[in-house]
Legacy VTK file of the C-alpha trace (Angstrom):
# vtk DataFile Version 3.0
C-alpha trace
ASCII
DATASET POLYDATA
POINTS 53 float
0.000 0.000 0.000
1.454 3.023 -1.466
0.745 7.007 0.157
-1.713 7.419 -2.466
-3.717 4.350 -1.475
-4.587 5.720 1.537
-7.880 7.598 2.220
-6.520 10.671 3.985
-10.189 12.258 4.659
-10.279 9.581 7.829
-6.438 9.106 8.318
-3.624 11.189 8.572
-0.286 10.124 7.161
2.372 10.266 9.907
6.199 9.474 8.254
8.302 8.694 11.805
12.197 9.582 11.297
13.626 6.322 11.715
17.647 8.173 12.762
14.604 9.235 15.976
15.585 5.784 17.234
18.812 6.932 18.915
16.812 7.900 21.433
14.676 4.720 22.837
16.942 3.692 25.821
18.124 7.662 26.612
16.672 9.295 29.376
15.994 13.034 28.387
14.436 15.202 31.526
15.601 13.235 34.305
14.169 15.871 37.280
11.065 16.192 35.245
10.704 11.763 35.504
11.849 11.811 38.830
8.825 14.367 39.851
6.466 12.521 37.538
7.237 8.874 39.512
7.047 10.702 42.989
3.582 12.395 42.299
1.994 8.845 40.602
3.689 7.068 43.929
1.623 9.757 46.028
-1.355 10.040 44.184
-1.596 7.939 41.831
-3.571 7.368 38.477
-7.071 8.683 38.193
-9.888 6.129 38.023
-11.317 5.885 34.519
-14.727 4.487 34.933
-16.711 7.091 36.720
-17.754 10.506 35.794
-16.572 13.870 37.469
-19.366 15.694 39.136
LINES 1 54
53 0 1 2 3 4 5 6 7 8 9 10 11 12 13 14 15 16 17 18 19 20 21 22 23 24 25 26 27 28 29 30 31 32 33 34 35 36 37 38 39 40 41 42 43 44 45 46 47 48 49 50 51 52
């Protein structure tokens, strides 16, 4: 299936830079993980089944 074959009314084309790769095992923002894993340890994830009043 070629770019063309694809209906791009109901699907966007996304092209992912493959030399983006480098960066799978790197850490980038390690404060801003650090504060991310301390607030989900405190708090936590939100529940996803009920509605917000």
């Amino acid at each position: 299936m070629g770019l063309k074959d694809i209906n791009t009314k109901k699907k966007p084309v996304v092209l992912v830079d493959k030399s983006l790769d480098f960066f799978n095992d790197k850490v980038l923002f390690p404060k801003k993980l650090e504060k991310a894993n301390e607030m989900l340890r405190k708090v936590g994830l939100p529940m996803l089944g009920k509605k917000a009043l």
